[in-house]
C-alpha positions in Angstrom: -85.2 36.8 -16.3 -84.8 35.1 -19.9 -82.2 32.8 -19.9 -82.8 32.2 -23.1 -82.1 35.8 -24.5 -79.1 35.9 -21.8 -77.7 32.9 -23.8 -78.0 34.6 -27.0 -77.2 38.3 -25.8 -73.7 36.1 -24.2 -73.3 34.3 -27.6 -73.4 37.1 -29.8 -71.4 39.7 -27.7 -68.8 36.9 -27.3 -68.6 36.0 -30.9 -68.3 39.7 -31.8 -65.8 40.3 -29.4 -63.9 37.1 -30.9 -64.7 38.4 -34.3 -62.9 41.4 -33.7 -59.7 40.3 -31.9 -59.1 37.6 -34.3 -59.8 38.9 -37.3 -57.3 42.0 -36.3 -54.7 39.2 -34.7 -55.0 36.9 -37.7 -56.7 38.2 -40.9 -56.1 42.0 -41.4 -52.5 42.1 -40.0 -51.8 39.3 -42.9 -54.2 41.5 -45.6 -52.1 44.6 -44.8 -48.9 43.3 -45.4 -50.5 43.0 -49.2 -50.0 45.5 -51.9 -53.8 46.8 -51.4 -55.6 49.1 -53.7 -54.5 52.4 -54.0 -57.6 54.6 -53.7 -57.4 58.2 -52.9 -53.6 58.7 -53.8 -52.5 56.3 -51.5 -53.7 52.7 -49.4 -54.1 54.4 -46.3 -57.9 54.6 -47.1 -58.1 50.9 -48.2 -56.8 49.8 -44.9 -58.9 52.2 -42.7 -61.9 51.4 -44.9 -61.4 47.5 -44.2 -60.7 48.0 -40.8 -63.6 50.3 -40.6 -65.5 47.7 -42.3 -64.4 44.6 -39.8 -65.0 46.6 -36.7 -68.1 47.8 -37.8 -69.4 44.4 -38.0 -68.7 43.7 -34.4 -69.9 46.6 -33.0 -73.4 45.5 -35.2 -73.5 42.4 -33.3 -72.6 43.7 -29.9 -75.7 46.4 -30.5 -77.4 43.1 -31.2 -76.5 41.5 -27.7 -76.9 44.5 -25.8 -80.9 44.4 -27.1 -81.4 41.0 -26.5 -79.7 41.3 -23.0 -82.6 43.9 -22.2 -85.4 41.8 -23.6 -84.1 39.5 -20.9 -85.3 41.9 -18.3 -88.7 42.6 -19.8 -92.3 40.4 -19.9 -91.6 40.2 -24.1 -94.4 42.3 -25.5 -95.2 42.8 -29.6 -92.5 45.2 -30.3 -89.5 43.1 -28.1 -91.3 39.8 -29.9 -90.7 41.9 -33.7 -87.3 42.9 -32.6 -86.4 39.5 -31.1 -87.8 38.0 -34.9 -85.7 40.2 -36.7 -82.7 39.1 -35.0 -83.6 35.5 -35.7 -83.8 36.0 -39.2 -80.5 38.3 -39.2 -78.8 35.5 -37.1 -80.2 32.4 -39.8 -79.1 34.2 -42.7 -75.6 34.9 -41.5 -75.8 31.0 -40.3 -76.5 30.1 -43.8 -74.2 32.2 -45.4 -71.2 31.6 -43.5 -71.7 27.9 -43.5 -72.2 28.3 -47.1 -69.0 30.6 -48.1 -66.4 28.6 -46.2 -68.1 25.3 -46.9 -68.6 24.5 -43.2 -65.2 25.5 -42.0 -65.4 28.6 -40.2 -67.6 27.6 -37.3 -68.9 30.9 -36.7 -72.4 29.2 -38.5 -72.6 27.4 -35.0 -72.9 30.4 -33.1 -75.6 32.4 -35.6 -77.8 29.6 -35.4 -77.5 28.9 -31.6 -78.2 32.8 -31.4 -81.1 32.2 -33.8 -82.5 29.1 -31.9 -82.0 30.5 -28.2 -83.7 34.0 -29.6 -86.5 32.7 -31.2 -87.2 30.5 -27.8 -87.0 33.1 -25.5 -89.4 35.7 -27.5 -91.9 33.2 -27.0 -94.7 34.9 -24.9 -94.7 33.4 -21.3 
């Protein structure tokens, strides 16, 4: 077993699953309450298409975990090690970007680079 890639499958899946709840709970409620684009003859696609959109994102990361949980149950060979890199860079970059939009705030940067860090540890070849 990996306990490194179980600590960044965990991570991930619980930060999506966080993602998702709050974002519904606390963000998109507020959005919808807006006067939205009308696209389509009326904002009912706006609103689906954001919600779409947020979800979407979640489900991303939880196919994310879900890999990384089954690395954890394999020796790591060259195609789990290019899988397991990709995710790393995926996970830096969102790091960066969300420290960089919210100037810090939104601590979700903490997660993507403990992802990124506990990912790139446990691809390395034992």
């Amino acid at each position: 077993m990996n306990w490194w890639l179980m600590l960044a499958g965990t991570v991930i899946t619980v930060t999506a699953i966080a993602h998702s709840y709050l974002g519904e709970r606390h963000i998109l409620i507020r959005l919808f309450r807006k006067d939205l684009p009308i696209l389509f003859g009326s904002d009912w696609f706006t609103r689906r298409t954001l919600r779409f959109a947020w979800h979407l994102t979640t489900l991303a990361w939880i196919g994310f975990g879900q890999m990384l949980f089954s690395f954890a149950q394999i020796p790591i060979d060259r195609g789990a090690k290019l899988a397991c890199d990709m995710i790393v860079g995926a996970a830096v970059l969102s790091g960066i970007l969300t420290f960089g939009a919210t100037d810090g705030r939104h601590r979700a940067w903490i997660a993507f680079f403990l992802v990124a860090f506990a990912t790139y540890m446990g691809a390395i070849p034992r």
